[in-house]
C-alpha positions in Angstrom: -2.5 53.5 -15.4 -6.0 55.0 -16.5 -8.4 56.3 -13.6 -10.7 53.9 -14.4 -8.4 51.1 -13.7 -7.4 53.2 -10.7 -10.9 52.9 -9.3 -10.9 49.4 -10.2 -8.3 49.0 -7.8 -9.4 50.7 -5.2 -12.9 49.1 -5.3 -11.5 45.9 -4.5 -9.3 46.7 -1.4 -5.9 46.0 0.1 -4.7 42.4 -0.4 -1.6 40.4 -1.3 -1.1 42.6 -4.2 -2.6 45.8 -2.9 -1.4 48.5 -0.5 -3.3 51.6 0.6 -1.0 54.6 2.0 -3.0 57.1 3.4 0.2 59.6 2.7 4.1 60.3 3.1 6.6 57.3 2.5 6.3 55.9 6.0 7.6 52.1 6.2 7.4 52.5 2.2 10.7 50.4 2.1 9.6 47.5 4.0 6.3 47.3 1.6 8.6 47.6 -1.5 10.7 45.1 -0.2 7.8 42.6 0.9 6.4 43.1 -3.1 9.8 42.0 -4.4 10.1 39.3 -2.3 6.2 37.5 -3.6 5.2 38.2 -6.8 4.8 42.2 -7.4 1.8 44.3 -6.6 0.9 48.4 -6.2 0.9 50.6 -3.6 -1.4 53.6 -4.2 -0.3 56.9 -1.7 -3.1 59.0 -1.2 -5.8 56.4 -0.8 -6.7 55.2 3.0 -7.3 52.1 4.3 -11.2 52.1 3.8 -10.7 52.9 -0.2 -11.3 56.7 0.6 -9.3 58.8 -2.0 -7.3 61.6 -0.4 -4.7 62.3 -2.6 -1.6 63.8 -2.0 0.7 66.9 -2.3 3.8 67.4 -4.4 3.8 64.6 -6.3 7.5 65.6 -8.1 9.1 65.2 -4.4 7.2 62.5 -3.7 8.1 60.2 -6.6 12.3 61.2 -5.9 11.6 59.6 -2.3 10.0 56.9 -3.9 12.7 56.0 -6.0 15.4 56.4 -3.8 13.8 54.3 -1.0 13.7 51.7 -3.9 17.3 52.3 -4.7 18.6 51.9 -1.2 16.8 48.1 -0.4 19.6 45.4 -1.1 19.6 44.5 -4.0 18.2 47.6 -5.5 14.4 46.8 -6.7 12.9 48.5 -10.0 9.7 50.8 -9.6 7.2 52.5 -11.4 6.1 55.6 -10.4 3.1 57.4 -11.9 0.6 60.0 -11.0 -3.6 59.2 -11.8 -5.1 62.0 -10.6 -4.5 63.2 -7.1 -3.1 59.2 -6.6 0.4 58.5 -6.5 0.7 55.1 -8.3 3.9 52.7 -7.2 4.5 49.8 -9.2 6.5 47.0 -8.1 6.8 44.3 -10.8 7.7 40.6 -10.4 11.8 41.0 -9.3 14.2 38.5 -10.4 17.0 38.7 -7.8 15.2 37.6 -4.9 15.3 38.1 -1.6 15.7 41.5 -1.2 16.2 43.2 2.3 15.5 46.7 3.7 17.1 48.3 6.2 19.2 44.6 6.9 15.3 43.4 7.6 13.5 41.1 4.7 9.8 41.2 4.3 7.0 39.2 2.7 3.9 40.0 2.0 1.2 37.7 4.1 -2.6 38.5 3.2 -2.9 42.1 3.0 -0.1 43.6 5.1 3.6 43.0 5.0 5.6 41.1 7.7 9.4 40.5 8.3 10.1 37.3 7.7 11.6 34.8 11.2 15.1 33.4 10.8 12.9 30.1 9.9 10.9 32.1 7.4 14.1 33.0 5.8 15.8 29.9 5.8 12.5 28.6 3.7 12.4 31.5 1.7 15.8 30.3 0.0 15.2 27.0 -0.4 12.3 27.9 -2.1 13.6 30.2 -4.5 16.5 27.8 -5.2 18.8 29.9 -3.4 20.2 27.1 -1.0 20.2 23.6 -2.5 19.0 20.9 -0.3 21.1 18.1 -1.8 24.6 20.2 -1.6 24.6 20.8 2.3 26.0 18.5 4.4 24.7 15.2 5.8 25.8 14.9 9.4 24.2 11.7 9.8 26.6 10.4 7.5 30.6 8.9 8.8 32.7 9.0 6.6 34.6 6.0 8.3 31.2 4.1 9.2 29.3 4.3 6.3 31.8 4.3 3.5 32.6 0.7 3.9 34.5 -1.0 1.0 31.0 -2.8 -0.3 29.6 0.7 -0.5 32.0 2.3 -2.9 32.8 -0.5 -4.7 29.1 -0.4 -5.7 28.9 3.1 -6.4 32.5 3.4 -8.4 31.5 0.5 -11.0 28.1 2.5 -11.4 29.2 6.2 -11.5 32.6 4.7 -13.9 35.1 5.8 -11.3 38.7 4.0 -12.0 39.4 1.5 -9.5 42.8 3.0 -8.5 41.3 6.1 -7.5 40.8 6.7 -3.7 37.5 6.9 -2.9 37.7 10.1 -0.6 39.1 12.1 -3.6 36.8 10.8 -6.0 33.9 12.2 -4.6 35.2 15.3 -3.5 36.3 15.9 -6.8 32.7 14.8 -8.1 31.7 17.4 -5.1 29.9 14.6 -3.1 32.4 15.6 -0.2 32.8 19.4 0.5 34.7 20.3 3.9 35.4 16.7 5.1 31.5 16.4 5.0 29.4 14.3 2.9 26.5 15.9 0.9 23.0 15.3 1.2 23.5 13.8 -2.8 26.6 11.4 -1.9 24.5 10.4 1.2 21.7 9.5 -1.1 23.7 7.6 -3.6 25.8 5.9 -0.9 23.0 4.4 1.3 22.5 1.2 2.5 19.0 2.3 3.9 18.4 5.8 2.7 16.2 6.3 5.8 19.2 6.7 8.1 20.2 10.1 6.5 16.6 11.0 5.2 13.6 9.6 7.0 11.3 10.0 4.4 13.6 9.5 1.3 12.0 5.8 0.6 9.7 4.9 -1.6 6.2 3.3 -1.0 4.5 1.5 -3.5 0.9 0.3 -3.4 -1.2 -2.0 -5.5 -5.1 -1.2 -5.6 -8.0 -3.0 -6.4 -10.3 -1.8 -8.4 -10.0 2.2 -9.2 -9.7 3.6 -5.9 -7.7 3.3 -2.4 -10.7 1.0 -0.1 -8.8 -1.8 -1.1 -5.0 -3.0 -0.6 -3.8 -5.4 -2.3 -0.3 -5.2 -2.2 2.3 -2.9 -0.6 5.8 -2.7 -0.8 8.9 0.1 0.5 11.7 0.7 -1.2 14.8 2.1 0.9 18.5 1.9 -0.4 20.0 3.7 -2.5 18.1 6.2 -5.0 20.6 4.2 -8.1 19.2 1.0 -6.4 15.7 2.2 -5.8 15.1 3.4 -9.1 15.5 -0.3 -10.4 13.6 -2.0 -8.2 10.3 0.7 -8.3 10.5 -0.2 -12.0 10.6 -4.0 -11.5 7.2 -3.7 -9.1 5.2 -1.6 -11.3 6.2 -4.5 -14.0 5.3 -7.3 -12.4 1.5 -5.4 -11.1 0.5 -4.2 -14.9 -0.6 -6.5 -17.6 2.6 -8.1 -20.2 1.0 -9.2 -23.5 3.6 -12.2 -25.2 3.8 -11.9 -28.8 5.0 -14.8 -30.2 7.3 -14.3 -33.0 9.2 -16.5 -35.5 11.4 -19.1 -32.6 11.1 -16.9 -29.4 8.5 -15.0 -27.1 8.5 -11.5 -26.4 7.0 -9.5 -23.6 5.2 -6.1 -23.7 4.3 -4.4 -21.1 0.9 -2.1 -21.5 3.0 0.5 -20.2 6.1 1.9 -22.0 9.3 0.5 -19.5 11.3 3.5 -20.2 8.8 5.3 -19.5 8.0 4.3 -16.4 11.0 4.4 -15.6 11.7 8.1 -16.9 8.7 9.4 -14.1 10.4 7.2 -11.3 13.5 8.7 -12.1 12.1 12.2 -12.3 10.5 11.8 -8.9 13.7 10.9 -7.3 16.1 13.1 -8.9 13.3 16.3 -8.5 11.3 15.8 -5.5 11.5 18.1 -2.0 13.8 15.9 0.0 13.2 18.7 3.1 9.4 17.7 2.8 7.9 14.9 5.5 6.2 12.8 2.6 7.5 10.0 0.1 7.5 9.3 -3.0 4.4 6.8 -3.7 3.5 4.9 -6.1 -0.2 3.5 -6.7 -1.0 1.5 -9.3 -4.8 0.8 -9.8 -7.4 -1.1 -12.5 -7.5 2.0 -14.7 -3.9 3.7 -13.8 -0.9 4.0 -12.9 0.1 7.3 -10.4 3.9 8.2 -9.4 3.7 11.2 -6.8 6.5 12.8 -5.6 6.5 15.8 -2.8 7.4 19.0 -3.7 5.5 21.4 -6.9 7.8 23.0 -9.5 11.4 24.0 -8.4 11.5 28.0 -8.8 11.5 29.6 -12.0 9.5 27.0 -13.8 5.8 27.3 -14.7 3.3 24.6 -15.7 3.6 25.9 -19.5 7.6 25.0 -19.0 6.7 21.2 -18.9 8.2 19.3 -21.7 10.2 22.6 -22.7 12.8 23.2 -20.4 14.3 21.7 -17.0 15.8 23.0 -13.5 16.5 20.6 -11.3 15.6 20.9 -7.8 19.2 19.0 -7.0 21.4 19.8 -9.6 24.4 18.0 -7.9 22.2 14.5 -7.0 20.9 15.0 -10.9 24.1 15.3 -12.4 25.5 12.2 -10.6 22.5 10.2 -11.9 23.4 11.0 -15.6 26.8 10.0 -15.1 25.7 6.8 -13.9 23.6 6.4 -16.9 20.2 6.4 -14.4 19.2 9.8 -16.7 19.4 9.6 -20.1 18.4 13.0 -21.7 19.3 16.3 -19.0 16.1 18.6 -19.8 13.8 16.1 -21.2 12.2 14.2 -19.2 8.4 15.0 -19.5 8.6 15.4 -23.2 10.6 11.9 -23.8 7.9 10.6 -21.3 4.7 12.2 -23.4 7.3 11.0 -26.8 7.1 7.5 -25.5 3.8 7.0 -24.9 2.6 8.2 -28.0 5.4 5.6 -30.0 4.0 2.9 -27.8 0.7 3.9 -29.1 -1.4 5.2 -25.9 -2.2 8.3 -24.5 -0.2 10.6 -22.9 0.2 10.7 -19.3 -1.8 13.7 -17.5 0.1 15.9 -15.7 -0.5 17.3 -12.1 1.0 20.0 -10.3 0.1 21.9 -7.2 2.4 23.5 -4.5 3.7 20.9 -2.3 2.9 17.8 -5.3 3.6 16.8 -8.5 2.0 13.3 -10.0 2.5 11.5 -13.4 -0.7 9.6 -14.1 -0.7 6.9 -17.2 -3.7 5.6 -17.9 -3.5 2.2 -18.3 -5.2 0.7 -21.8 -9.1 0.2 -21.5 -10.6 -3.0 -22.9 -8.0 -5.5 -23.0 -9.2 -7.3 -19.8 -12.3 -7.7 -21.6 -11.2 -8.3 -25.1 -7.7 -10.4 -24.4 -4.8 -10.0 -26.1 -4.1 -11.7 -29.4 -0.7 -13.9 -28.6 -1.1 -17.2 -29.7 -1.0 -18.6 -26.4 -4.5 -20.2 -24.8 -5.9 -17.8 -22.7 -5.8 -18.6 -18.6 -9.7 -18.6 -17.7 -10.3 -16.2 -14.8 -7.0 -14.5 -14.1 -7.2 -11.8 -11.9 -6.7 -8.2 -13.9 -4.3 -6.9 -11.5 -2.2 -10.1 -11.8 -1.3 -11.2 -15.5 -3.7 -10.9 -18.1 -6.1 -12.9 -19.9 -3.7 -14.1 -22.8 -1.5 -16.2 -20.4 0.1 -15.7 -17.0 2.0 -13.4 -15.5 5.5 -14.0 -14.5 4.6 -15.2 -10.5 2.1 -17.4 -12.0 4.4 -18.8 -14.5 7.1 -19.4 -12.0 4.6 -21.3 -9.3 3.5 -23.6 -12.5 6.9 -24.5 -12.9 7.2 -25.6 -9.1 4.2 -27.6 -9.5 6.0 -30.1 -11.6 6.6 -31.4 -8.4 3.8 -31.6 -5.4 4.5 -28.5 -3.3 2.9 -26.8 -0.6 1.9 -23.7 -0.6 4.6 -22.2 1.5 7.3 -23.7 -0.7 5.1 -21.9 -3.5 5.3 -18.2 -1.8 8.9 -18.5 -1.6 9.4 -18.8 -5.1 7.6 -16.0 -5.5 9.5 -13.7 -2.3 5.6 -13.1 -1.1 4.8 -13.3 2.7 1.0 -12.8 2.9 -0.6 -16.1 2.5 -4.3 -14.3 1.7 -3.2 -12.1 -0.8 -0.8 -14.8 -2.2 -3.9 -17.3 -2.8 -6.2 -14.6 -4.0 -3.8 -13.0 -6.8 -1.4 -15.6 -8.0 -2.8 -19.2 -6.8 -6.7 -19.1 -7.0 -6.7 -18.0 -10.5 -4.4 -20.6 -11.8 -6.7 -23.1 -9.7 -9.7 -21.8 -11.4 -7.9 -22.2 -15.0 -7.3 -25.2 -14.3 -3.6 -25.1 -14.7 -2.9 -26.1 -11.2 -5.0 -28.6 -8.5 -5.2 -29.7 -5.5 -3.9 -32.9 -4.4 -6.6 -33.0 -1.4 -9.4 -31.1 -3.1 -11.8 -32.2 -0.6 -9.7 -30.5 1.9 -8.6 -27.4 1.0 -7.4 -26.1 4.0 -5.8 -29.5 5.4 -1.9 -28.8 6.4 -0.8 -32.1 4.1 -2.1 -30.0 0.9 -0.3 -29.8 -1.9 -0.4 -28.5 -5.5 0.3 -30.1 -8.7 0.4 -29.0 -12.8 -2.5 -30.4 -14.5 -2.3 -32.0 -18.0 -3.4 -28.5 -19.2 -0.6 -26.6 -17.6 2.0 -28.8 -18.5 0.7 -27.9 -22.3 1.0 -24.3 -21.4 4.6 -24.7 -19.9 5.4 -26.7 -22.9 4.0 -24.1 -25.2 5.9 -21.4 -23.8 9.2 -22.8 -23.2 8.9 -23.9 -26.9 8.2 -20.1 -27.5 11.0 -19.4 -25.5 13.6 -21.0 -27.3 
């Protein structure tokens, strides 16, 4: 180190990465160990705590005590040792066998002094750096002879290709799902009825916007069985919210969704498999006009950076993860944000942005601009006023197809949310029935009376076109 950047140092003061020792090697270890233990820093001996430079004495002798201080913390930790001047310079860098304890104590540094870490501190400290994995320890809230019922494995054996004659108990201890007569947090996960019983906040919640921000609800759905289960039917939601063009080709219709399926479904799976499952959050999914946001709880697992994204993999829960790509749920181990950014750009839109901080990570895809306004060239007349959020303009979305077809015959409007599975009449009319109204695809048999209890709704001439049209497609 040069003086200059000496002075540099000293001129800015103590801080997370800065230590002033007046002189001597006094409770040297525990700031060693509390460097090794964040991210590295210096400690300058000779220099007091107001940045006054003092200097020290013997600076051979001193640097052996240095080094053997170093040596003696558990694991040993790698120093630098240099002299600027009349400075003794003590470099820690960034350790890679973390934690590291001094005198049986560990430290951590904490704003500008170092601390020994609580039994709770500790505990944290490993999860965090990976050391303890959450989805490996025990679930007590899991009985084996309660919660393992026959329905439940059968389930989970046809998924995770377990042979039928295999008892269940040795089956997943062998797939390390049981360890000590004690279900994992993973095999608790995977074997869930209601996930919620063994992880409060393990669920999903999914919520449809209108417009581009969160003033207005539309629509809002949870998601709690299994994570295999889940991951299914958080994909089926975000389908049946986004815009499905039908391209009409040769004898049959197909549908595209303006979002990739796989990957959609590669982010939902990510935030499942990789999420914090210690944190108090969920994972949510919004889906707005312009967008489409999967957020799970929890930043990057330890030893992965943001500039790691797309180029290599560790799993938060290795043992939940490596289930999930036995059951086929995870396709490629390693790849997931680049097959997500791959996908996109085959489908031919842009690339999902990216967003990490410490306690989140979100996978935003934009959602195609201009097709509300421009429609969708299908071959199939366009439905008038659809809502954006429900179908598109080129024809109707699935609901909307669905209530057409139960219009055949006069039905009330209860009859109509059923066939649907909706339960909020408002929201039902605004999103899926008014539109279809205003297309005029669908009337009222009462018209003058829209709110009389003998109301019912029939297909027009126009919608039993449309139907025509499509099951023609269709076949």
């Amino acid at each position: 180190m040069k003086k200059t950047a000496l002075m540099d140092l000293i001129a800015l003061g103590e801080g997370f990465t800065t230590e002033f020792k007046r002189a001597g090697t006094s409770n040297l270890g525990r700031e060693i160990c509390a460097f090794a233990n964040a991210t590295g820093g210096v400690i300058l001996i000779g220099v007091t705590d107001k940045g006054d430079v003092l200097g020290v004495d013997d600076h051979n002798r001193l640097k052996s005590e240095v080094q053997a201080i170093a040596r003696s913390a558990e694991p040993p930790i790698a120093v630098d040792v240099e002299s600027v001047g009349k400075v003794l310079c003590v470099t820690v860098p960034e350790q890679h066998s973390k934690p590291y304890a001094f005198g049986g104590k560990f430290f951590m540094r904490e704003g500008a002094s170092s601390q020994q870490m609580s039994r709770r501190e500790i505990r944290e400290f490993f999860f965090k750096e990976g050391l303890i994995r959450f989805d490996e320890t025990p679930c007590g809230r899991f009985s084996l002879s309660e919660d393992l019922t026959d329905e439940v494995w059968k389930h989970f054996r046809l998924r995770a290709k377990i042979p039928a004659d295999m008892d269940a108990l040795t089956a997943l201890s062998n797939l390390h799902l049981i360890r000590d007569n004690h279900m994992t947090h993973a095999g608790a996960w995977l074997l869930a009825k209601d996930i919620r019983k063994f992880t409060i906040s393990a669920d999903v919640a999914c919520a449809l916007f209108l417009g581009t921000d969160k003033v207005r609800i539309l629509d809002r759905r949870g998601f709690s069985s299994d994570i295999y289960s889940m991951i299914d039917e958080v994909v089926a939601y975000i389908l049946s919210k986004i815009n499905v063009e039908y391209i009409i080709k040769h004898v049959k219709r197909e549908e595209r969704p303006e979002l990739p399926e796989e990957a959609l479904r590669e982010a939902v799976v990510n935030a499942l498999a990789h999420r914090d499952y210690r944190s108090t959050a969920n994972v949510q999914v919004y889906i707005f006009k312009d967008r489409v946001e999967i957020v799970s709880p929890g930043g990057l697992p330890a030893g992965m950076t943001e500039a790691d994204l797309g180029v290599k993999s560790i799993p938060r829960n290795p043992l939940l993860f490596g289930i999930l790509h036995r059951m086929e749920a995870v396709e490629h181990i390693g790849s997931g944000i680049r097959r997500i950014r791959g996908l996109c750009r085959e489908y031919g839109i842009a690339e999902p942005r990216i967003e990490v901080s410490e306690h989140w990570f979100s996978v935003c895809f934009p959602r195609p601009a201009g097709e509300q306004e421009k429609g969708l060239d299908t071959g199939i007349p366009e439905v008038g006023k659809t809502l954006d959020l429900v179908g598109t303009k080129s024809g109707p979305s699935r609901d909307q197809v669905e209530i057409m077809q139960k219009c055949m015959v006069n039905s009330a409007i209860r009859d109509l949310m059923a066939v649907v599975g909706r339960s909020n009449r408002t929201k039902f009319r605004d999103q899926v029935l008014t539109p279809l109204l205003e297309a005029g695809l669908v009337e009222m048999t009462i018209p003058d009376k829209p709110r009389s209890s003998k109301q019912r709704y029939r297909l027009t001439a126009n919608g039993r076109a449309l139907l025509e049209q499509l099951n023609k497609d269709a076949t």
